[in-house]
mmCIF file of the N, C-alpha and C atoms, coordinates in Angstrom:
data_MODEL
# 
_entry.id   MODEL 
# 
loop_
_atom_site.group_PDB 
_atom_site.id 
_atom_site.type_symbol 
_atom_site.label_atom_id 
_atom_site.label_alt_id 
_atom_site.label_comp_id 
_atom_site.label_asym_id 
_atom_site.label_entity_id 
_atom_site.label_seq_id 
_atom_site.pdbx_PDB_ins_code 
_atom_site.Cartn_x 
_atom_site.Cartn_y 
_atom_site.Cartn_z 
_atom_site.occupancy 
_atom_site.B_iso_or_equiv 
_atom_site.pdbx_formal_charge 
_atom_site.auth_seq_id 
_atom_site.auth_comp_id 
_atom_site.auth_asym_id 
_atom_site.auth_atom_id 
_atom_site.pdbx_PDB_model_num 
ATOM 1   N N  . UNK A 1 1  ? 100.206 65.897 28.070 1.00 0.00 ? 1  UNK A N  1 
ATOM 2   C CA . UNK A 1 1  ? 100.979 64.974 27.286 1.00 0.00 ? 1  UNK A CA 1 
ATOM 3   C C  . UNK A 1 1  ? 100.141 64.308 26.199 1.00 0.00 ? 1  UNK A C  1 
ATOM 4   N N  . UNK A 1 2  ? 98.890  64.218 26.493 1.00 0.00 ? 2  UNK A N  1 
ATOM 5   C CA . UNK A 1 2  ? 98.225  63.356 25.917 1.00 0.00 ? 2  UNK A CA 1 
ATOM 6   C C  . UNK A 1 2  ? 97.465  64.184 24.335 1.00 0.00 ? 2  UNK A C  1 
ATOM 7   N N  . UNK A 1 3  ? 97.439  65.412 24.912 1.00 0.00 ? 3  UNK A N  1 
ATOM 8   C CA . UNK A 1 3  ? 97.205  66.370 23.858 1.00 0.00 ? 3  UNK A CA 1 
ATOM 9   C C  . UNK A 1 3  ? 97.825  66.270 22.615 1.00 0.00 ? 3  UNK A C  1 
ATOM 10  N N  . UNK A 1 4  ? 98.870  66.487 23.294 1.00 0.00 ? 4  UNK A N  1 
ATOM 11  C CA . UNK A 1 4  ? 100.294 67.028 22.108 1.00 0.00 ? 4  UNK A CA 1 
ATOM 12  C C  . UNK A 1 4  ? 100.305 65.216 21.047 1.00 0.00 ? 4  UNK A C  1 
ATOM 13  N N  . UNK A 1 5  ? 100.345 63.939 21.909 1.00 0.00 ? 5  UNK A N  1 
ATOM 14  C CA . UNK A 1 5  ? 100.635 63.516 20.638 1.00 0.00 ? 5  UNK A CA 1 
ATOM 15  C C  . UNK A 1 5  ? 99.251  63.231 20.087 1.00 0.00 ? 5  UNK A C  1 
ATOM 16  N N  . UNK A 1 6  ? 98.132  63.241 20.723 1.00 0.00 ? 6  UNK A N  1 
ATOM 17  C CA . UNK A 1 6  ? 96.924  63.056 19.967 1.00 0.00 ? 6  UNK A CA 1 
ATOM 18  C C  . UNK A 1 6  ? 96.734  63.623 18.442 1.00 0.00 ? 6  UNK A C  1 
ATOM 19  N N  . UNK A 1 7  ? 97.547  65.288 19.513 1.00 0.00 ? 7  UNK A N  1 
ATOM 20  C CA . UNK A 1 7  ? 97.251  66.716 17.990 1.00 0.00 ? 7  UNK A CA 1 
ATOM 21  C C  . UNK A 1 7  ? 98.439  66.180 16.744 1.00 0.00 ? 7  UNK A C  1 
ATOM 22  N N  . UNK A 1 8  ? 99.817  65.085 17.177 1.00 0.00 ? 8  UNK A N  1 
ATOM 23  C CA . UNK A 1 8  ? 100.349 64.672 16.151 1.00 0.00 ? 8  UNK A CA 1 
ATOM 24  C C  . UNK A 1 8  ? 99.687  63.966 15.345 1.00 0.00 ? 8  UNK A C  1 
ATOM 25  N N  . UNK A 1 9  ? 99.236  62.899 16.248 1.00 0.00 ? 9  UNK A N  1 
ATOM 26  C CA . UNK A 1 9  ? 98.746  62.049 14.977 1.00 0.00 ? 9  UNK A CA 1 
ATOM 27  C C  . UNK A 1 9  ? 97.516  62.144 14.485 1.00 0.00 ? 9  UNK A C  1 
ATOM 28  N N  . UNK A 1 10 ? 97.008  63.525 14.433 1.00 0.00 ? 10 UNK A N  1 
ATOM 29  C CA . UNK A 1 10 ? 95.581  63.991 14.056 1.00 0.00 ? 10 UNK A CA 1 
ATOM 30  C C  . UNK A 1 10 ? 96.055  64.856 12.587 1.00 0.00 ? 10 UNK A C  1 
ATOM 31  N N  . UNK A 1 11 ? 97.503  65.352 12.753 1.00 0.00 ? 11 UNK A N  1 
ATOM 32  C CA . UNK A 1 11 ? 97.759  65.918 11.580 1.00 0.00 ? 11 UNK A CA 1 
ATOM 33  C C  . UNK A 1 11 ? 98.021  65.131 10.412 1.00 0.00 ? 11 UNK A C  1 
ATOM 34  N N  . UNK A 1 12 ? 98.934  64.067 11.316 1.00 0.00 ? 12 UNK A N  1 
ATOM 35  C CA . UNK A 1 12 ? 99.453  62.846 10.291 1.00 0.00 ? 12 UNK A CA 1 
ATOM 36  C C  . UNK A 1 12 ? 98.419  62.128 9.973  1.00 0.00 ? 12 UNK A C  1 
ATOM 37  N N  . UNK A 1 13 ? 97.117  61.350 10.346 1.00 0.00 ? 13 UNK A N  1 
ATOM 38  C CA . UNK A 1 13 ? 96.819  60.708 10.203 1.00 0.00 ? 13 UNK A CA 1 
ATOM 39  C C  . UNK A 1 13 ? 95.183  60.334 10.459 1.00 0.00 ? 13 UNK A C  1 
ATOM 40  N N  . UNK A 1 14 ? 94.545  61.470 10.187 1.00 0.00 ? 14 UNK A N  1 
ATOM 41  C CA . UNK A 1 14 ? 93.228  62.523 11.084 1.00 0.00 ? 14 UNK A CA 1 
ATOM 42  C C  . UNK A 1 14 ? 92.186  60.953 10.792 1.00 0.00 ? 14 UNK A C  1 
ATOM 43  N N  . UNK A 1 15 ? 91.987  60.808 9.388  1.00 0.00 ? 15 UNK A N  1 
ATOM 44  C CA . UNK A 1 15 ? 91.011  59.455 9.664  1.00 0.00 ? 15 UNK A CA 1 
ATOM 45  C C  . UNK A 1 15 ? 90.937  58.492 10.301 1.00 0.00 ? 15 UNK A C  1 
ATOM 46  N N  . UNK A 1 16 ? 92.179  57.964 10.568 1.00 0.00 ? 16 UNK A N  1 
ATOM 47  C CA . UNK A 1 16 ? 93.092  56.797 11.422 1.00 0.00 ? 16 UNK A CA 1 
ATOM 48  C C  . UNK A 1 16 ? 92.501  56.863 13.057 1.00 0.00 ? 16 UNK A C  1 
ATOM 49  N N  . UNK A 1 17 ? 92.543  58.420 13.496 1.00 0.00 ? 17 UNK A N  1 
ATOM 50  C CA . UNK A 1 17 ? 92.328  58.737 14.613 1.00 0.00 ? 17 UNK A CA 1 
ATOM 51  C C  . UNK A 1 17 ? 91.174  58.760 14.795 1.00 0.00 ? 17 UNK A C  1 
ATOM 52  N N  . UNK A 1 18 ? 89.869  59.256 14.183 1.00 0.00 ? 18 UNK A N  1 
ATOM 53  C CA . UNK A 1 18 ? 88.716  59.407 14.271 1.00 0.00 ? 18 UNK A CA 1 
ATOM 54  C C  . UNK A 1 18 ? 88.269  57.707 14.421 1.00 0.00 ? 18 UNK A C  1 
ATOM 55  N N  . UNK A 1 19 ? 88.849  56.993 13.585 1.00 0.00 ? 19 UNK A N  1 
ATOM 56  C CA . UNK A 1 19 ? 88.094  55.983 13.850 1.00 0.00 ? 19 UNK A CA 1 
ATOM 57  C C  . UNK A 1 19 ? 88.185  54.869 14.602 1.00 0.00 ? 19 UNK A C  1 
ATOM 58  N N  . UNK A 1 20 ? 89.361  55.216 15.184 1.00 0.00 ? 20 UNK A N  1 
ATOM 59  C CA . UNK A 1 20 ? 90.083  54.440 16.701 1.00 0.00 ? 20 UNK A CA 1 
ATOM 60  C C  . UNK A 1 20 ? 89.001  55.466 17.551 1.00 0.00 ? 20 UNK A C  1 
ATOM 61  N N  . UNK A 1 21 ? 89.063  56.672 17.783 1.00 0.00 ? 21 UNK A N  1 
ATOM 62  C CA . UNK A 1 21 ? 88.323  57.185 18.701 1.00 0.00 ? 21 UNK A CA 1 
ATOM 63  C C  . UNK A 1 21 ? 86.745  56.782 18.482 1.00 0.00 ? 21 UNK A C  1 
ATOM 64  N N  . UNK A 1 22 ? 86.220  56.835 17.441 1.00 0.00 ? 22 UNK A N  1 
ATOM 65  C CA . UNK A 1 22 ? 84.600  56.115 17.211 1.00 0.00 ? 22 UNK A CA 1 
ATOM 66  C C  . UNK A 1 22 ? 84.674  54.850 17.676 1.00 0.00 ? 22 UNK A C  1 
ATOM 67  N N  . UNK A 1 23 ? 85.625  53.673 17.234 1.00 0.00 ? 23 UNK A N  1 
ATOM 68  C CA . UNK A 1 23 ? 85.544  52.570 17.927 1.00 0.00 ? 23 UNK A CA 1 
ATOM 69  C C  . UNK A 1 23 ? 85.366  52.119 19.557 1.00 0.00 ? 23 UNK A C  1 
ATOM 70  N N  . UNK A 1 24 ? 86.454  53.275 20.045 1.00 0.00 ? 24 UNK A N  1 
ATOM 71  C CA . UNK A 1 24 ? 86.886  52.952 21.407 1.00 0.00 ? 24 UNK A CA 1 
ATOM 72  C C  . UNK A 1 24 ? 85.200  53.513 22.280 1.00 0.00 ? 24 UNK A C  1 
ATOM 73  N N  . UNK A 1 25 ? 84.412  54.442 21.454 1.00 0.00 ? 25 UNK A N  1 
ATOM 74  C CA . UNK A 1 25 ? 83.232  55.076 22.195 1.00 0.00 ? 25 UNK A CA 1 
ATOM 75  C C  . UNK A 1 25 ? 82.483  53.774 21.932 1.00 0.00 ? 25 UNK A C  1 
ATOM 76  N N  . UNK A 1 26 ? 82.280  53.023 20.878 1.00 0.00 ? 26 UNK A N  1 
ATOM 77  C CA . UNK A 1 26 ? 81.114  52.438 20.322 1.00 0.00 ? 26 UNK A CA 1 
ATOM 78  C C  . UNK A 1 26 ? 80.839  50.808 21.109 1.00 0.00 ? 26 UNK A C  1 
ATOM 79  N N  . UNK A 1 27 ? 82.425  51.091 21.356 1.00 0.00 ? 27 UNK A N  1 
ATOM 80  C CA . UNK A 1 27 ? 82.629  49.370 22.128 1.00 0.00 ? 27 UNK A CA 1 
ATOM 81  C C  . UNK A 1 27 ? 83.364  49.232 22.973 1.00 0.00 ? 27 UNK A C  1 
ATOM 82  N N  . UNK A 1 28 ? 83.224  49.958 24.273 1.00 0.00 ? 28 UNK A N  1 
ATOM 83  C CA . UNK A 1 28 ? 83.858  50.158 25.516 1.00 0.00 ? 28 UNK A CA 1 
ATOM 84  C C  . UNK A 1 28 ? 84.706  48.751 26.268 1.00 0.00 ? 28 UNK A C  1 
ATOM 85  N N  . UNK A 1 29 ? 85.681  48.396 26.442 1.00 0.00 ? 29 UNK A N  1 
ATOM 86  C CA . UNK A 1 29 ? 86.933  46.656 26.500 1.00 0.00 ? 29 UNK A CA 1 
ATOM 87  C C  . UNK A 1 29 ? 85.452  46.146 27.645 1.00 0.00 ? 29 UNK A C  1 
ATOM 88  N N  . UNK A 1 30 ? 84.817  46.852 29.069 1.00 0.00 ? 30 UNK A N  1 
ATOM 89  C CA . UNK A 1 30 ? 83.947  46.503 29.563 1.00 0.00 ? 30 UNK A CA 1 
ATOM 90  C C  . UNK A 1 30 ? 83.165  45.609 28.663 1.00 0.00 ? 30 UNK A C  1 
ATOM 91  N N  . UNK A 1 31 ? 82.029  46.033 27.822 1.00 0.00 ? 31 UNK A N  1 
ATOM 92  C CA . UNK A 1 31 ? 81.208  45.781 26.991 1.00 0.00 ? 31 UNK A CA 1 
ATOM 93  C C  . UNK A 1 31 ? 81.746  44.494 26.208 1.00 0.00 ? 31 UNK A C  1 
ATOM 94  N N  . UNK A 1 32 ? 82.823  44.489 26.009 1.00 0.00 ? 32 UNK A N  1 
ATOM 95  C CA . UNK A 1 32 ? 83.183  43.679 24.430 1.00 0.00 ? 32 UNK A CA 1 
ATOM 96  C C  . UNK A 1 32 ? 83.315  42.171 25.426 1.00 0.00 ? 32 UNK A C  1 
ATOM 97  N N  . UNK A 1 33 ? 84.209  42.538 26.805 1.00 0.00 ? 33 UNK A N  1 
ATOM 98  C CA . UNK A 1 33 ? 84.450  41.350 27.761 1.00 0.00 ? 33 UNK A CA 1 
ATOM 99  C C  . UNK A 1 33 ? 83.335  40.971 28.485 1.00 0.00 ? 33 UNK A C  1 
ATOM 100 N N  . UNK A 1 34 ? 81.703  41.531 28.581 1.00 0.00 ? 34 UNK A N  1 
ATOM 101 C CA . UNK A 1 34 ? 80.509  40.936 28.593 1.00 0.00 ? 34 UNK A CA 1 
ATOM 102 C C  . UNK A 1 34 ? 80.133  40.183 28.166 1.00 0.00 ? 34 UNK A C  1 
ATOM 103 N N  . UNK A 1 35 ? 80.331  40.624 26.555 1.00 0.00 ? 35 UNK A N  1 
ATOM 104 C CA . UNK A 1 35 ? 79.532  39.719 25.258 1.00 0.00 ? 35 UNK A CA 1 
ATOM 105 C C  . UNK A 1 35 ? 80.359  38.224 25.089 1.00 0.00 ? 35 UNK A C  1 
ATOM 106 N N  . UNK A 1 36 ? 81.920  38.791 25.560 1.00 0.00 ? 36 UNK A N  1 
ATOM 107 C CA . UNK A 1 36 ? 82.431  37.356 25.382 1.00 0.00 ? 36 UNK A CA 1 
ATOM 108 C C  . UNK A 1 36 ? 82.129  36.210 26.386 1.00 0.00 ? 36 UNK A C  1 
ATOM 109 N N  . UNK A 1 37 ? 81.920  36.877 27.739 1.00 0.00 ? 37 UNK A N  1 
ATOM 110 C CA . UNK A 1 37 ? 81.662  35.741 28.473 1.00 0.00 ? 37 UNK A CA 1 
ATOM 111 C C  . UNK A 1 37 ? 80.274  35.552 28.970 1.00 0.00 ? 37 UNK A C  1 
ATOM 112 N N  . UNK A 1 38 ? 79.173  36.470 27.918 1.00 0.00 ? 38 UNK A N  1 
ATOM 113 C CA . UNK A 1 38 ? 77.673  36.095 27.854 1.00 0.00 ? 38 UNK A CA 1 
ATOM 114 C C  . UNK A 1 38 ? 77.385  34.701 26.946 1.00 0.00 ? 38 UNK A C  1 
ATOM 115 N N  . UNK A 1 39 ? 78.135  34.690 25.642 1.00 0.00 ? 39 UNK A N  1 
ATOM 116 C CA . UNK A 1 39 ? 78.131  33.535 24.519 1.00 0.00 ? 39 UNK A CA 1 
ATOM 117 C C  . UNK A 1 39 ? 79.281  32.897 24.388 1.00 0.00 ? 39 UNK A C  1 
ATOM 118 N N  . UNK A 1 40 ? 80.172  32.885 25.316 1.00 0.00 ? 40 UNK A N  1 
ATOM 119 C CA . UNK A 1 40 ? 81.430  31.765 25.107 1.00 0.00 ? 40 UNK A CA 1 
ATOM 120 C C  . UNK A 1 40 ? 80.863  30.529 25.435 1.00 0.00 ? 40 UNK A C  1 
ATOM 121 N N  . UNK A 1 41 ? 81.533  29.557 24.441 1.00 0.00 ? 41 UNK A N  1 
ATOM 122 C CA . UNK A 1 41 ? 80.933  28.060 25.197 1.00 0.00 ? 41 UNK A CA 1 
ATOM 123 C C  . UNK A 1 41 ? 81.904  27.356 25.769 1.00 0.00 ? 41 UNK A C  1 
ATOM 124 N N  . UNK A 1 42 ? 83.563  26.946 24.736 1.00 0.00 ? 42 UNK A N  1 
ATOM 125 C CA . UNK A 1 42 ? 84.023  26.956 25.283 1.00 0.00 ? 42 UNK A CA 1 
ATOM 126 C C  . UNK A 1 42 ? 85.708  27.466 25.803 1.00 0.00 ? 42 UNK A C  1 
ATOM 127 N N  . UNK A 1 43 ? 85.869  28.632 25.103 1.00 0.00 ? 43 UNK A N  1 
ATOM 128 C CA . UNK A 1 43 ? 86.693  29.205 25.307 1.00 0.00 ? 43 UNK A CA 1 
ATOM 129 C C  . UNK A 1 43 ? 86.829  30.168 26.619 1.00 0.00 ? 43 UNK A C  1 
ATOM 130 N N  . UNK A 1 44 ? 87.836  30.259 26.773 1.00 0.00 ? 44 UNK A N  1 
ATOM 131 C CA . UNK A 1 44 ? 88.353  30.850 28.184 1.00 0.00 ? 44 UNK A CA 1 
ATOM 132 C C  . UNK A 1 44 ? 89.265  32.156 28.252 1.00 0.00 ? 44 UNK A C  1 
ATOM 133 N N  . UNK A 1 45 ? 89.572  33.308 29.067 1.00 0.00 ? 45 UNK A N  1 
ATOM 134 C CA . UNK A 1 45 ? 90.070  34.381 28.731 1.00 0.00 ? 45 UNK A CA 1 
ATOM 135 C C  . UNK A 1 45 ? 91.396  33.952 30.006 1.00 0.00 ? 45 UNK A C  1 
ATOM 136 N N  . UNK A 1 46 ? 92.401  33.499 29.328 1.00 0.00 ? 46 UNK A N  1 
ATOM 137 C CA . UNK A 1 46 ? 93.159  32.709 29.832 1.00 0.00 ? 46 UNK A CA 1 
ATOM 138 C C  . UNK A 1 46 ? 94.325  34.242 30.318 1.00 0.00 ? 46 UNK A C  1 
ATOM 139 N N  . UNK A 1 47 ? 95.285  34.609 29.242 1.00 0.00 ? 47 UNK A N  1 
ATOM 140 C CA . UNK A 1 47 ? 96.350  35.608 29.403 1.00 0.00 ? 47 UNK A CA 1 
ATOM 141 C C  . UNK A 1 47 ? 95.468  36.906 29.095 1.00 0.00 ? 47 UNK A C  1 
ATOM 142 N N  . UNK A 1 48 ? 94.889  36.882 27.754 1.00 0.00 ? 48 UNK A N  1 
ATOM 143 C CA . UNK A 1 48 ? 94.290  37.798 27.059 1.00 0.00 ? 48 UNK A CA 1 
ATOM 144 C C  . UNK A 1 48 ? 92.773  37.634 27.305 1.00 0.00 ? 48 UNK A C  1 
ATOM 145 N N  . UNK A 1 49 ? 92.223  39.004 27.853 1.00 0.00 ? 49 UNK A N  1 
ATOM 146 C CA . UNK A 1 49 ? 91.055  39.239 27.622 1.00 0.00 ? 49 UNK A CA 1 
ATOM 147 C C  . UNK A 1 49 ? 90.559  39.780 26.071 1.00 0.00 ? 49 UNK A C  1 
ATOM 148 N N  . UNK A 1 50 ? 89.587  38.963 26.095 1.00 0.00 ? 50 UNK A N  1 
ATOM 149 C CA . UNK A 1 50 ? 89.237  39.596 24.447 1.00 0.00 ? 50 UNK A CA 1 
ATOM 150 C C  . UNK A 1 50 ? 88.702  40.752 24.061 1.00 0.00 ? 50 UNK A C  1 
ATOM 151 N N  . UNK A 1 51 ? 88.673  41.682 25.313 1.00 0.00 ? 51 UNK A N  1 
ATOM 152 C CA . UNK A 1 51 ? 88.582  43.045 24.525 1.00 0.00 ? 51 UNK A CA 1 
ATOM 153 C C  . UNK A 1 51 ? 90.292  43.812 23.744 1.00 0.00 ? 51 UNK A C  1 
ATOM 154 N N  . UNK A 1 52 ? 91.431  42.711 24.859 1.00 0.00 ? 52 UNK A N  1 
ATOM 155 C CA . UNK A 1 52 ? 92.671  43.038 24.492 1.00 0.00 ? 52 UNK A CA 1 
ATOM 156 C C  . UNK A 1 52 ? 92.760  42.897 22.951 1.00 0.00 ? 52 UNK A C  1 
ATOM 157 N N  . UNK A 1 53 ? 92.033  41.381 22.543 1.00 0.00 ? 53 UNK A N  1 
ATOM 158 C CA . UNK A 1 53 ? 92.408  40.916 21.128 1.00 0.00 ? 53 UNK A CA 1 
ATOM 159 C C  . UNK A 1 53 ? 91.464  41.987 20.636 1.00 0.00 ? 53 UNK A C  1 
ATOM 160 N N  . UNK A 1 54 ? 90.446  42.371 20.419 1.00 0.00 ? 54 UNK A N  1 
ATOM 161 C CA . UNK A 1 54 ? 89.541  43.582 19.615 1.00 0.00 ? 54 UNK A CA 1 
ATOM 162 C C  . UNK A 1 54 ? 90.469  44.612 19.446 1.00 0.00 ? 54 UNK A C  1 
ATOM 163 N N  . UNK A 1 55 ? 91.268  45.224 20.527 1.00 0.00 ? 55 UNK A N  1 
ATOM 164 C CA . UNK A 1 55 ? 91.665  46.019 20.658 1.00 0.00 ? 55 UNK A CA 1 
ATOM 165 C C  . UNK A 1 55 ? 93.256  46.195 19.491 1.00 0.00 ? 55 UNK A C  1 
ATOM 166 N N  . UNK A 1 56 ? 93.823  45.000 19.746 1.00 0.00 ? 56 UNK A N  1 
ATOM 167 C CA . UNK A 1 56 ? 94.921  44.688 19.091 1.00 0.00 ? 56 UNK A CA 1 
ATOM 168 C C  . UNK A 1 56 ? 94.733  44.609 17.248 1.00 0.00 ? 56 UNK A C  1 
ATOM 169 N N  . UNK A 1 57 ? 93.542  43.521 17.479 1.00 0.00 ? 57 UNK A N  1 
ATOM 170 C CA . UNK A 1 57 ? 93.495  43.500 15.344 1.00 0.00 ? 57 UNK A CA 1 
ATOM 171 C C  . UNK A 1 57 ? 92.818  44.961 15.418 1.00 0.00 ? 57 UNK A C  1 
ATOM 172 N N  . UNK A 1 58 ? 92.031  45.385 15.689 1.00 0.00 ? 58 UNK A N  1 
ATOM 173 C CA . UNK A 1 58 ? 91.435  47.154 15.746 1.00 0.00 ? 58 UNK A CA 1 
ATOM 174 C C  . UNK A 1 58 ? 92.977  47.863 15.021 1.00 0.00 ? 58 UNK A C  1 
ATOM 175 N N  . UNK A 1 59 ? 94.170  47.881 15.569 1.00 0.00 ? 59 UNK A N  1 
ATOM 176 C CA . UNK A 1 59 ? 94.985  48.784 15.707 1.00 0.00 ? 59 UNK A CA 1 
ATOM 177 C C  . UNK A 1 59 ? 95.911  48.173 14.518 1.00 0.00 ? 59 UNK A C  1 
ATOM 178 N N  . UNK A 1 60 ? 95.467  46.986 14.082 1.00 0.00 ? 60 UNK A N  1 
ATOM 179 C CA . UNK A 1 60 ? 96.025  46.438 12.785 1.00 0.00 ? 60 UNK A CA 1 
ATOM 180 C C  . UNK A 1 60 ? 95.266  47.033 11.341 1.00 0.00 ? 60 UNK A C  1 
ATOM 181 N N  . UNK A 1 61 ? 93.508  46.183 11.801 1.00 0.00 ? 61 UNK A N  1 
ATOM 182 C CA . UNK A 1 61 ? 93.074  46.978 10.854 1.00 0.00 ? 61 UNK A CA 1 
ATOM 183 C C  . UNK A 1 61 ? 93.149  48.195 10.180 1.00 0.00 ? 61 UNK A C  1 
ATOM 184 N N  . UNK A 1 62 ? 93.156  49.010 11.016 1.00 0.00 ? 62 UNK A N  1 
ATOM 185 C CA . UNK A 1 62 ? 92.977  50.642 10.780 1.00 0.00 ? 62 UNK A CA 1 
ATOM 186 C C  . UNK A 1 62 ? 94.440  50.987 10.504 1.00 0.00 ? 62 UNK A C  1 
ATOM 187 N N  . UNK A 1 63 ? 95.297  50.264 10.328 1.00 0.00 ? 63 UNK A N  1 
ATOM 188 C CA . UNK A 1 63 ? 96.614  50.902 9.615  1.00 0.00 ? 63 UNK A CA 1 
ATOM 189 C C  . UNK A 1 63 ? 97.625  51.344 10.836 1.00 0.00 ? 63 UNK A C  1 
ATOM 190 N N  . UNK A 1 64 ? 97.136  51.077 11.875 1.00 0.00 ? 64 UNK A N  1 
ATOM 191 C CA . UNK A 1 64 ? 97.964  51.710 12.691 1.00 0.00 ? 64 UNK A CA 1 
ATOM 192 C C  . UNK A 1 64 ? 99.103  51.210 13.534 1.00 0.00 ? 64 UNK A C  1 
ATOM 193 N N  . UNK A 1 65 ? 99.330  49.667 13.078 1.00 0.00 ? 65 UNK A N  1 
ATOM 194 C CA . UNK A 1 65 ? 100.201 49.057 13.253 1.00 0.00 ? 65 UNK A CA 1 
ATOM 195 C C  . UNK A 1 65 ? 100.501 47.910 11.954 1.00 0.00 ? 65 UNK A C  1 
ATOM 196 N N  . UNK A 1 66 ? 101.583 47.534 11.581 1.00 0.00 ? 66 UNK A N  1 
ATOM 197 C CA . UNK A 1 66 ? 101.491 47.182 10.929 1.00 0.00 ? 66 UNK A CA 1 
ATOM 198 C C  . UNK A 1 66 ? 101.124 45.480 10.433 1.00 0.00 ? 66 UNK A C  1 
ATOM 199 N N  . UNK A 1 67 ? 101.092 44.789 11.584 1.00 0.00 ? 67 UNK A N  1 
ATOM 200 C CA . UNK A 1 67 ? 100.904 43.706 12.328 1.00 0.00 ? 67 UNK A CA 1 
ATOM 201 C C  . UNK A 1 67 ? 100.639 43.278 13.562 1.00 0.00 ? 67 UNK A C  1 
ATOM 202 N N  . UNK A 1 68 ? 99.996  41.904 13.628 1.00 0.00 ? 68 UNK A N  1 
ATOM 203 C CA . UNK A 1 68 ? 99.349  41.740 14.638 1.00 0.00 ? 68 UNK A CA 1 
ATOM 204 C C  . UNK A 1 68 ? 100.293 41.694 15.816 1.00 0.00 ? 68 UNK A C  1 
ATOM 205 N N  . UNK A 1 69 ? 101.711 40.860 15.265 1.00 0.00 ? 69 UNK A N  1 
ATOM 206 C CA . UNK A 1 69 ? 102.871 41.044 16.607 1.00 0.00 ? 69 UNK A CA 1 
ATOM 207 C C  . UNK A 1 69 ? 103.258 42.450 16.942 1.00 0.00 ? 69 UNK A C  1 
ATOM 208 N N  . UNK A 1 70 ? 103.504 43.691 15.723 1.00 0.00 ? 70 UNK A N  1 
ATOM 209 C CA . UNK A 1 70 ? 104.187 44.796 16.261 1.00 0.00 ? 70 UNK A CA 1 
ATOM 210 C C  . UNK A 1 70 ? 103.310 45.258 17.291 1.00 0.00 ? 70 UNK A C  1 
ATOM 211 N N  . UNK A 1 71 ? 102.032 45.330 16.885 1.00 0.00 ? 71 UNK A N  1 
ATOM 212 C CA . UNK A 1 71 ? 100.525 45.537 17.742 1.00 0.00 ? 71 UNK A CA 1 
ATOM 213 C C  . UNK A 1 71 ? 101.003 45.309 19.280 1.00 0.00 ? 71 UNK A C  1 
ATOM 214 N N  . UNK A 1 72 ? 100.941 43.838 19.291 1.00 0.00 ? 72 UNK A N  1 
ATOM 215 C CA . UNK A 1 72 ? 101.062 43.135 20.665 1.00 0.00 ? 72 UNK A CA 1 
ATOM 216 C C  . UNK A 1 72 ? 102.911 43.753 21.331 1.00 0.00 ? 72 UNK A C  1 
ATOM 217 N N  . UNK A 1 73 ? 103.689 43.573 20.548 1.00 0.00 ? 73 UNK A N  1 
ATOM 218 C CA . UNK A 1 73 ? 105.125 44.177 21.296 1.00 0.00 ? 73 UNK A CA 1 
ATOM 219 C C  . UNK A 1 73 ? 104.705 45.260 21.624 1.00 0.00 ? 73 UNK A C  1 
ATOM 220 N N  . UNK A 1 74 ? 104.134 46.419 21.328 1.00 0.00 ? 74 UNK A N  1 
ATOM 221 C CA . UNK A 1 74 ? 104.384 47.500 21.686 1.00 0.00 ? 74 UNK A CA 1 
ATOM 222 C C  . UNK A 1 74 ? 103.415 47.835 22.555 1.00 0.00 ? 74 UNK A C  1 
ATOM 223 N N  . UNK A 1 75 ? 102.450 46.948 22.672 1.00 0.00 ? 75 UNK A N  1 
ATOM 224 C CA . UNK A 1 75 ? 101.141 47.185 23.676 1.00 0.00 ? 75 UNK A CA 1 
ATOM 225 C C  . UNK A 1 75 ? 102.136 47.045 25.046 1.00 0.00 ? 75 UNK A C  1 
ATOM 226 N N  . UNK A 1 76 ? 103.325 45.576 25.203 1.00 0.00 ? 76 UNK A N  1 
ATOM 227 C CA . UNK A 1 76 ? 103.686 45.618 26.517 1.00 0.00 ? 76 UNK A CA 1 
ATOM 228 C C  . UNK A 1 76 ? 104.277 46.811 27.082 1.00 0.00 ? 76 UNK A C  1 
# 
């Protein structure tokens, strides 16, 4: 399953994909939720872990949603 739409949106959208896939290698949600609660002072990972939020503007930045809410609706 995972093939087939990967190979879609590799046709549609091949840079888009490469660099969600470079991201997701470079900064594993583990890793990103280390760093936050190595240097948080005083913020707290209350609903959202902040590899969720990386993950979410990530999928804004790169064009692949078109906002930060469609991002978050469609993540549920």
């Amino acid at each position: 399953m995972w093939d087939e739409i990967l190979a879609r949106f590799e046709k549609q959208a091949p840079a888009s994909v490469m660099a969600r896939l470079v991201l997701e290698r470079a900064m594993p949600a583990a890793w990103v939720d280390e760093v936050f609660e190595t240097n948080r002072q005083r913020q707290y990972p209350w609903e959202l872990l902040f590899s969720t939020v990386v993950e979410l503007m990530s999928l804004v930045s790169l064009g692949l949603r078109p906002s930060l809410h469609a991002a978050a609706r469609q993540m549920d």
